[in-house]
N, C-alpha and C positions, 0 to 999 in steps of 0.2 A: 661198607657205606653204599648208598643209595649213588649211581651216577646218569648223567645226563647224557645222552645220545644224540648228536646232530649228525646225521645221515640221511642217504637213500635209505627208503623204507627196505626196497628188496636188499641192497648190497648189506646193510648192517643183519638182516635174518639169516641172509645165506653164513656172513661170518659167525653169527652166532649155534647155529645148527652145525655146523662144522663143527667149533668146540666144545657145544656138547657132546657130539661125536668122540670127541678125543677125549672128553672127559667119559664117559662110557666104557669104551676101550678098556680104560686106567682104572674105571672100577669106581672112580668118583662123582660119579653123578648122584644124586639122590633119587629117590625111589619116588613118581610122583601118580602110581598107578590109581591110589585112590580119590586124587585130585582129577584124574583125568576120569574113574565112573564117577563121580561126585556132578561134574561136565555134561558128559553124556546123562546123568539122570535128569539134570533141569531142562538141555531141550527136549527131551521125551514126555516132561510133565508141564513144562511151561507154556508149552507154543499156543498160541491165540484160535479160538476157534474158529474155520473159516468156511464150515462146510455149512452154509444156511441151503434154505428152497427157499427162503423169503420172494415174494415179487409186490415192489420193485426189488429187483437183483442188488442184493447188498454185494460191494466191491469185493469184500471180501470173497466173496466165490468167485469172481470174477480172476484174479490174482493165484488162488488155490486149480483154476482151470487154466491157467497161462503157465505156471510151475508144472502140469501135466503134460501140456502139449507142446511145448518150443526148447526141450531138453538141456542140455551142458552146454552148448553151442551158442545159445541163443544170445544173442548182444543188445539189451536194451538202452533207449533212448527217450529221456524223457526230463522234465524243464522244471515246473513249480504245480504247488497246488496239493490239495489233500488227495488227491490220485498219486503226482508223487512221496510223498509224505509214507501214504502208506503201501506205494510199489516197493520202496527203498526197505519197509522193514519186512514185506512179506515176499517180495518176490526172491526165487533162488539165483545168483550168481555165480557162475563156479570160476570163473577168468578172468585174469589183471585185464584190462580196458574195454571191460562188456558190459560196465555200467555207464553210461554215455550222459552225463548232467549239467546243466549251465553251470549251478552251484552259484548264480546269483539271486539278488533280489528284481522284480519286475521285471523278466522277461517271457511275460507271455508271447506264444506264437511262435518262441524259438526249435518248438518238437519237430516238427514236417520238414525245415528246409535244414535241423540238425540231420534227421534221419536220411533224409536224401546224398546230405552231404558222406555221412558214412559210408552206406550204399556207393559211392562214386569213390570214397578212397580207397575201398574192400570189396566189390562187388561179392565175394567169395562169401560176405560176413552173411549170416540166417540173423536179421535185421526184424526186431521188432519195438514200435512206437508205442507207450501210454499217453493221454490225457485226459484232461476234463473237458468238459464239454466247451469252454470260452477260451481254452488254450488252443484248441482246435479251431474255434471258429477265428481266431484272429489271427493267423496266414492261414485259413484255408484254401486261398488262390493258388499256393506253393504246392497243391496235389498235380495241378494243372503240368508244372514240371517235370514229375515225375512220369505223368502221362507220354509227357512230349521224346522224353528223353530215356522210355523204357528204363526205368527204377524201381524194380520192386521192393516192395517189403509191405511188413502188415502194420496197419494201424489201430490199437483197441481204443477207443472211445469210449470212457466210463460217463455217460451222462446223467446230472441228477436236474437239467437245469437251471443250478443257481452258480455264481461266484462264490464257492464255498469256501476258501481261504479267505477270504474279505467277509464275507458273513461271520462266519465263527470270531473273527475280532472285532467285529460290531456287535455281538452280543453281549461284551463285556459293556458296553456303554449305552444297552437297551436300545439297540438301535438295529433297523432291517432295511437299508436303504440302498435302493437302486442295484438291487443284488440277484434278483430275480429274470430269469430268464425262460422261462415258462409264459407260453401263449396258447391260445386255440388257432389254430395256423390252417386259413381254411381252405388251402388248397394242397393239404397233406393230414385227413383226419386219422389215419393209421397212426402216425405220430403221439397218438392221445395226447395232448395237450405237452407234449413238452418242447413246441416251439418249433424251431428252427428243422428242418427236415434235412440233415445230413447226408442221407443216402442220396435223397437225388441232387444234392450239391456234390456231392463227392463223382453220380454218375454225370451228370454234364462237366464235368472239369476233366472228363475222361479216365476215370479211375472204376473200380469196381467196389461194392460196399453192399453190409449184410447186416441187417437188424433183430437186435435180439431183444426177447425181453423174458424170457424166464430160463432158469437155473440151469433146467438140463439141457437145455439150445446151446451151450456158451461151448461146450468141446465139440460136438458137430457143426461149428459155425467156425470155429477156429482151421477143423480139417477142411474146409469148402474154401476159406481163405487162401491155404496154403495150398489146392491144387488150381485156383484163380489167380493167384497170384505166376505160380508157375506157366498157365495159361497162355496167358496175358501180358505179361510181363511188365506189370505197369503196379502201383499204390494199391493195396488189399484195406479198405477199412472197416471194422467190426463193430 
């Protein structure tokens, strides 16, 4: 019969691995090798394609260049939004508590002073932040922080400037409102029109920051990070 499990997730695997163990030994385990290439062939053939040159820079590259450069180690941090939506399915994780998530509803702005906060209980931890572009902007005072109090870590900034979790459910209702965060911002026309000039927010807060806008920029921007970051010792934002 089918039974029901109320456990720690770890403690009840370790037990369970264990008795397969013992059942192995004994000669009783079943055979499940074709179950497990059956496994192995759908990630080999299923996984999502992520390698564009598209510009604007579809996330997806973006994520496929973060999984290259921030290794087994890397401990990400990160809150709400289609940034994380799709860090959660694409990015790699190889370690119990190195996916760092609010796991609620409406807490924008909890990335920066989450990530800092990690940073200060692990300083050891190789710390890196995703968001959207209004996740970021709403504590972006909280780099200042980091500055103040030498914290590093890196911060990727996927911006498309809109509220794109609030758009996509406004479409169901034919609606596009107040969702837009795209401007001609004219004392930042490098920005091309997407508003709000981050870099030099992030470099008056005292922090360092590096703008990217096409495909093959995103791994040598990420290595200038990480020796800026080392640098400096202060918030790297990407």
């Amino acid at each position: 019969p089918d039974l029901g499990i109320v456990s720690d997730a770890k403690a009840a695997l370790t037990l369970l691995v264990e008795v397969a163990q013992e059942m192995q030994k004994a000669g009783r385990l079943p055979c499940r090798k074709e179950w497990v290439a059956d496994c192995q062939q759908r990630k080999r053939t299923l996984l999502r394609k992520t390698h564009f040159d598209n510009v604007p820079v579809k996330p997806q590259r973006v994520y496929e260049e973060m999984n290259k450069a921030f290794g087994r180690d890397v401990c990400y941090v990160t809150t709400i939004g289609l940034s994380q939506i799709a860090a959660a399915q694409m990015l790699h994780v190889f370690k119990d508590r190195h996916w760092i998530n609010c796991g609620q509803a409406g807490p924008l702005g909890w990335t920066i002073p989450a990530a800092l906060g990690v940073c200060a209980a692990d300083p050891k931890r190789n710390v890196v932040a995703i968001s959207g572009d209004f996740d970021f902007q709403f504590l972006i005072e909280e780099l200042a922080v980091g500055a103040q109090f030498n914290i590093p870590y890196i911060h990727v900034l996927v911006n498309n400037a809109y509220l794109g979790l609030i758009r996509q459910s406004q479409r169901a209702f034919d609606m596009d409102y107040c969702v837009q965060l795209a401007f001609e911002n004219i004392n930042s026309s490098e920005v091309n029109g997407y508003g709000v000039d981050h870099v030099k927010v992030a470099e008056g807060l005292g922090c360092k920051a590096i703008r990217v806008f096409k495909p093959e920029d995103i791994a040598p921007a990420f290595e200038q990070a990480k020796a800026l970051m080392a640098q400096y010792r202060v918030p790297v934002v990407v």
